[in-house]
C-alpha positions as CSV (number, residue, x, y, z in Angstrom):
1,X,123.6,173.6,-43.3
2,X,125.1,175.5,-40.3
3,X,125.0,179.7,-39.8
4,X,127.8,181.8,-41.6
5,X,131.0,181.4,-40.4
6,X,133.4,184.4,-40.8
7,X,137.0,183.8,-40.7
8,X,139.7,185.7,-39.7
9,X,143.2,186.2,-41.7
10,X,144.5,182.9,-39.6
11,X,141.6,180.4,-40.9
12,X,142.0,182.4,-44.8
13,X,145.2,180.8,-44.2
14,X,144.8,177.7,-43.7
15,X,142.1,177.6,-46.3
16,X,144.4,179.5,-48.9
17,X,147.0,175.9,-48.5
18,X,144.2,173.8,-49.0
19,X,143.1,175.2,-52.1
20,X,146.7,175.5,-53.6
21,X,147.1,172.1,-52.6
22,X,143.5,171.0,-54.4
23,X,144.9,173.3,-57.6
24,X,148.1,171.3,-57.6
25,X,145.6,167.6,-58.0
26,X,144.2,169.3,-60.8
27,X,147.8,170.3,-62.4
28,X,149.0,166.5,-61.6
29,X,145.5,165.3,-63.0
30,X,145.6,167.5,-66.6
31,X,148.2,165.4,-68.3
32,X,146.3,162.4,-67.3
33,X,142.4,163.0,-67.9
34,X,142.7,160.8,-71.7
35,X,140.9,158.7,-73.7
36,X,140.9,155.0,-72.9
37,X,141.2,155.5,-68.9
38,X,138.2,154.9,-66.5
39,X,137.0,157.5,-64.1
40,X,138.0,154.4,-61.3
41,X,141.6,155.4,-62.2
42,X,140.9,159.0,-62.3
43,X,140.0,158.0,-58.4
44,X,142.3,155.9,-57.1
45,X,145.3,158.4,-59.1
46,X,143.8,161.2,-57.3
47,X,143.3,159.4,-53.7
48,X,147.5,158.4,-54.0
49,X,148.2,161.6,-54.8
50,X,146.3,163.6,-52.0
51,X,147.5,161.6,-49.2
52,X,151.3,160.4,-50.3
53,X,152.1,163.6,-52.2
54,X,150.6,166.3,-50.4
55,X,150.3,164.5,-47.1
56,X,146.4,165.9,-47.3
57,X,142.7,164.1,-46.4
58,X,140.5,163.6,-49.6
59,X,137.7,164.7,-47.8
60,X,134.6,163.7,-49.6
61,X,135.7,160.3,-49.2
62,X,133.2,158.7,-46.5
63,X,130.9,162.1,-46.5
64,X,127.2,161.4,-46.1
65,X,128.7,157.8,-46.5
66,X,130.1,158.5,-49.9
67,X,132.5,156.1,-51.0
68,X,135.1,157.8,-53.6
69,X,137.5,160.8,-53.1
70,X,135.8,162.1,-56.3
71,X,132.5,162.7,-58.2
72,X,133.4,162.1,-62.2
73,X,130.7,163.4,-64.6
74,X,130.3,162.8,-68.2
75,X,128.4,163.8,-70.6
76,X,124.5,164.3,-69.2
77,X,125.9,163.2,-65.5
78,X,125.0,166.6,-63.7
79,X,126.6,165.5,-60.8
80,X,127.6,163.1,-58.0
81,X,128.8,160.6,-60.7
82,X,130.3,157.6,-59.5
83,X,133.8,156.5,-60.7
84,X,133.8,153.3,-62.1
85,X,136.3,151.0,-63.8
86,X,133.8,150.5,-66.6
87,X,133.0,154.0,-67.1
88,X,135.9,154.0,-69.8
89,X,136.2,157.7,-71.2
90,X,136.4,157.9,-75.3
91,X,137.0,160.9,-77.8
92,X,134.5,163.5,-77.7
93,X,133.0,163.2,-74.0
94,X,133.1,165.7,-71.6
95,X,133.4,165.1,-67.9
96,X,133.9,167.2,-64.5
97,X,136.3,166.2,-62.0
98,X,134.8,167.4,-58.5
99,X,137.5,167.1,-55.5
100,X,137.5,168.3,-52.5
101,X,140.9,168.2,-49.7
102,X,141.4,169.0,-46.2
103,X,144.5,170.6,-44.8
104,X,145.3,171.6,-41.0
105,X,141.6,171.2,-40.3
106,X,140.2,173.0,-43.3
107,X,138.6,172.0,-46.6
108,X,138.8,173.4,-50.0
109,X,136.3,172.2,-53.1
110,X,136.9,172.9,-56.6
111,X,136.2,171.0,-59.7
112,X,136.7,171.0,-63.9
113,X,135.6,170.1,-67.0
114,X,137.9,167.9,-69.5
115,X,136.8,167.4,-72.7
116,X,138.5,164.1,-73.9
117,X,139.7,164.2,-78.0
118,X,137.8,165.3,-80.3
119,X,134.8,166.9,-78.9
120,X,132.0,168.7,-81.2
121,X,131.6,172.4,-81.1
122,X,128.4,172.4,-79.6
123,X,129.9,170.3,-76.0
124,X,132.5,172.5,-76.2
125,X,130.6,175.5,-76.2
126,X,128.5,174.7,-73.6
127,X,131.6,174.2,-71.6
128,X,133.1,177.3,-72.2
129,X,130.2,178.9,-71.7
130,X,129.3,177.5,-68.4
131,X,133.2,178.2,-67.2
132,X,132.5,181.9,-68.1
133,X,129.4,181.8,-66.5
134,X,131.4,181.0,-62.9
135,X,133.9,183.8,-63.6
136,X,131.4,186.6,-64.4
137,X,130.1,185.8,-60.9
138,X,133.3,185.8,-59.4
139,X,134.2,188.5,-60.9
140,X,131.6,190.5,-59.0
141,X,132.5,189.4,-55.8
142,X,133.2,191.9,-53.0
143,X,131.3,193.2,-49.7
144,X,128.1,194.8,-50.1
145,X,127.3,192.8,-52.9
146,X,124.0,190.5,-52.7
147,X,124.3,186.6,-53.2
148,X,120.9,186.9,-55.6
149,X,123.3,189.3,-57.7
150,X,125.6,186.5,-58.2
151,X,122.9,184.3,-59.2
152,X,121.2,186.5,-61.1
153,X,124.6,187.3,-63.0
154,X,125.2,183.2,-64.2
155,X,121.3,182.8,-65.0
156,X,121.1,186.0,-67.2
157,X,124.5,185.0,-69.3
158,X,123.1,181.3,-69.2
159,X,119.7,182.0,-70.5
160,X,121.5,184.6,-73.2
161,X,123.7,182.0,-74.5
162,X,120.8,179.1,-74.9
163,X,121.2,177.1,-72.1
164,X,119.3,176.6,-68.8
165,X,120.3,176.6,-64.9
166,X,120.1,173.4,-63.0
167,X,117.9,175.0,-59.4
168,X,118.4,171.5,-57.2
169,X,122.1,172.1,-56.1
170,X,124.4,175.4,-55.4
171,X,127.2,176.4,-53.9
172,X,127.9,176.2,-49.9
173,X,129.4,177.8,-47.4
174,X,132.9,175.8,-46.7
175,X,135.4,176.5,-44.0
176,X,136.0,173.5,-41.2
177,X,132.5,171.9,-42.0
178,X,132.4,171.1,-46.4
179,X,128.9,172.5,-46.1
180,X,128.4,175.8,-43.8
181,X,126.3,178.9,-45.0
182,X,125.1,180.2,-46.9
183,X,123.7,178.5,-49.4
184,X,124.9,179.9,-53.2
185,X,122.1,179.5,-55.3
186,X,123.3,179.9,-59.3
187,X,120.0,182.1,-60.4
188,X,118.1,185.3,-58.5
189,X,116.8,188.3,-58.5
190,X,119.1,191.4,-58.4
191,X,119.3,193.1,-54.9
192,X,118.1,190.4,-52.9
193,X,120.0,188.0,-50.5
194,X,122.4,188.0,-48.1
195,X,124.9,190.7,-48.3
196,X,128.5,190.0,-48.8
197,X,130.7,190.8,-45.8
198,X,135.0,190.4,-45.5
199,X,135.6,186.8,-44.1
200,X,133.1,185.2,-45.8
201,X,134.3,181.5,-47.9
202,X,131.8,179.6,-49.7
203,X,131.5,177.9,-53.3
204,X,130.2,179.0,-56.5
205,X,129.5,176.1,-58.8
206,X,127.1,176.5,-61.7
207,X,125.3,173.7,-63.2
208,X,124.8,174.7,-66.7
209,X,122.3,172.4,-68.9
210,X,122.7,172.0,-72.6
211,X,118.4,171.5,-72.8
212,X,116.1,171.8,-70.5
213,X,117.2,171.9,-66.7
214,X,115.1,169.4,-65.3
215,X,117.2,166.7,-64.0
216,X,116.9,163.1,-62.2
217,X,118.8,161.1,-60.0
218,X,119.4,157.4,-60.8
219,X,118.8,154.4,-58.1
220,X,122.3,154.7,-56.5
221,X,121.4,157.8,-55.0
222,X,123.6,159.8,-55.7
223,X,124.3,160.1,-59.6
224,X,122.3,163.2,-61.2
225,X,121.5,163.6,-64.9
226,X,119.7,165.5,-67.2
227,X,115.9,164.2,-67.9
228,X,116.4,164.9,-71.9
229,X,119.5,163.0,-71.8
230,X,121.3,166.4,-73.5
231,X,125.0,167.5,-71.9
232,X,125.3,169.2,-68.6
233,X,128.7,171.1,-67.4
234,X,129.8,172.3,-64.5
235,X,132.9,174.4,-62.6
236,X,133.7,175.4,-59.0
237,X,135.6,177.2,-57.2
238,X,136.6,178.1,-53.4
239,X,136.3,181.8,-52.9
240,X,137.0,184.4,-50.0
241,X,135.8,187.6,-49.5
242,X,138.5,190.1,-49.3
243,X,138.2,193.7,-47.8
244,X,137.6,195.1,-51.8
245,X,136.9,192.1,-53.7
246,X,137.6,188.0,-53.9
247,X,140.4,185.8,-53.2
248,X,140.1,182.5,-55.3
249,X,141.0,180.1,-52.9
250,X,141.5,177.5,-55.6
251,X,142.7,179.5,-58.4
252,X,144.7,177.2,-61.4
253,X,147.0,178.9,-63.1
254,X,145.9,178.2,-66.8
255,X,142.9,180.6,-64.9
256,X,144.7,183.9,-64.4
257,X,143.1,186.0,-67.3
258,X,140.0,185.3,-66.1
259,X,140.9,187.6,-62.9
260,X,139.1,190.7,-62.9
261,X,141.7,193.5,-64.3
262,X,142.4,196.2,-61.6
C-alpha cells in the first residue's frame, strides 16, 4: 500500500463524479437485487451498465487478476465472493454488493447489503447494525481526528450490540491507485493513529460478524467466510476529508439522514 496521498479540490473532483456515478449502479441495481436471480447476473447487469451507461471502467475487474466487476456476498461470505450463475439468491439471504468504478483517472469504492424477501429479525439486525456502525464512524470524521478513534468508535458499538469485528481486512486509502494509505483498520484504541488532515480519501468498510470473528478463506483464493458458518455484513463508503468534517464521496440518497446534523 503506497504513502498518503493528499488531494487538492481538482482531484476531490474528479473523485466526487466517480462516486455519484458508483451511487447511481447502486440506484439502477435496487430494483433489481430479487429472489430467483444469480449473483452472475447481478455482474454482468452491473458491468453493462458501468461501461454503456455511464461511459465508466469497472475497475476491480482484472485487479490482482480478479475476474468480475463485483464481489457478491451472502450470507456467511465476508468477502471477495465470487458471482456465479449458480449462486441463485432465495427469500431470507442477505448479500453485499461491493463495486468499485473509475472516472477521468480516479476510482471510487462503495458497497451494500440487500436482504432478499423475507429475512429473519436476527439477519436483519445484524445488518442494520453493522450499517450504523459505518455511519457512527463517519460521522466523526474531520481533521485532527485519529484513525484508531474511528476504529475504536465501530468496535465499541459492535461489541455493545453482540457482535464481533472481523481484524483481517479494512478500509484503504483510494484516490488514482484502489489501494493507497492509509490503511483503515475497523477497531483501535482511542487517540492513537494517524491524524486526520483536509485532502485526505480513503474507505471505511466494517466487517461486522454475527458470531465469532474468526474467518477463512476457501480454495479459490479469494472468497472469505465466517469459521462458525454464522452471518457476516458489511458496508462501505468513499469518504473525503473536508476542511470541518467529511464529504461522502459515494453518498445514496436513501442515506441522507444518516448525515451528521449541523
Amino acid at each position: 500500500m503506497s504513502d498518503v496521498v493528499i488531494k487538492n479540490a481538482e482531484q476531490i473532483a474528479l473523485m466526487r463524479e466517480s462516486g455519484r456515478l458508483l451511487a447511481a449502479v447502486f440506484a439502477y441495481l435496487d430494483p433489481l437485487v430479487t429472489e430467483g436471480i444469480s449473483t452472475m447476473q447481478i455482474n454482468d447487469w452491473v458491468e453493462n451498465y458501468i461501461v454503456n451507461e455511464l461511459q465508466a471502467r469497472p475497475s476491480s475487474k482484472g485487479q490482482y487478476d480478479y475476474p468480475y466487476v463485483l464481489n457478491a456476498s451472502i450470507n456467511e461470505v465476508v468477502c471477495h465472493g465470487f458471482p456465479n450463475e449458480k449462486h441463485i439468491l432465495k427469500s431470507g439471504d442477505i448479500v453485499n454488493i461491493d463495486i468499485t468504478l473509475e472516472k477521468n483517472g480516479y476510482l471510487a469504492d462503495s458497497s451494500k447489503m440487500y436482504m432478499i424477501g423475507e429475512v429473519s429479525p436476527l439477519a436483519k439486525r445484524l445488518v442494520d447494525t453493522t450499517q450504523a456502525a459505518l455511519w457512527h464512524a463517519i460521522n466523526r470524521v474531520k481533521p485532527g481526528v485519529r484513525l484508531g478513534d474511528l476504529g475504536n468508535t465501530i468496535a465499541n458499538f459492535a461489541h455493545q450490540n453482540g457482535y464481533s469485528v472481523v481484524k483481517e481486512y479494512c478500509g484503504h486509502g483510494i484516490g488514482e491507485q484502489m489501494h493507497e494509505g492509509p490503511q483503515v483498520l475497523h477497531y483501535g484504541k482511542k487517540n492513537t493513529g494517524l491524524v486526520l488532515k483536509e485532502g485526505m480519501t480513503f474507505t471505511i468498510e466494517p466487517m461486522i460478524n454475527q458470531g465469532a470473528a474468526k474467518v477463512k478463506t476457501k480454495p479459490d483464493g479469494w472468497t472469505v467466510v465466517t469459521r462458525d458458518k454464522k452471518l457476516s455484513a458489511q458496508w462501505e463508503h468513499t469518504l473525503a476529508v473536508t476542511a470541518d468534517g467529511v464529504e461522502v464521496l459515494t453518498l445514496r440518497d436513501e442515506e441522507q439522514h444518516f448525515l451528521a446534523n449541523e
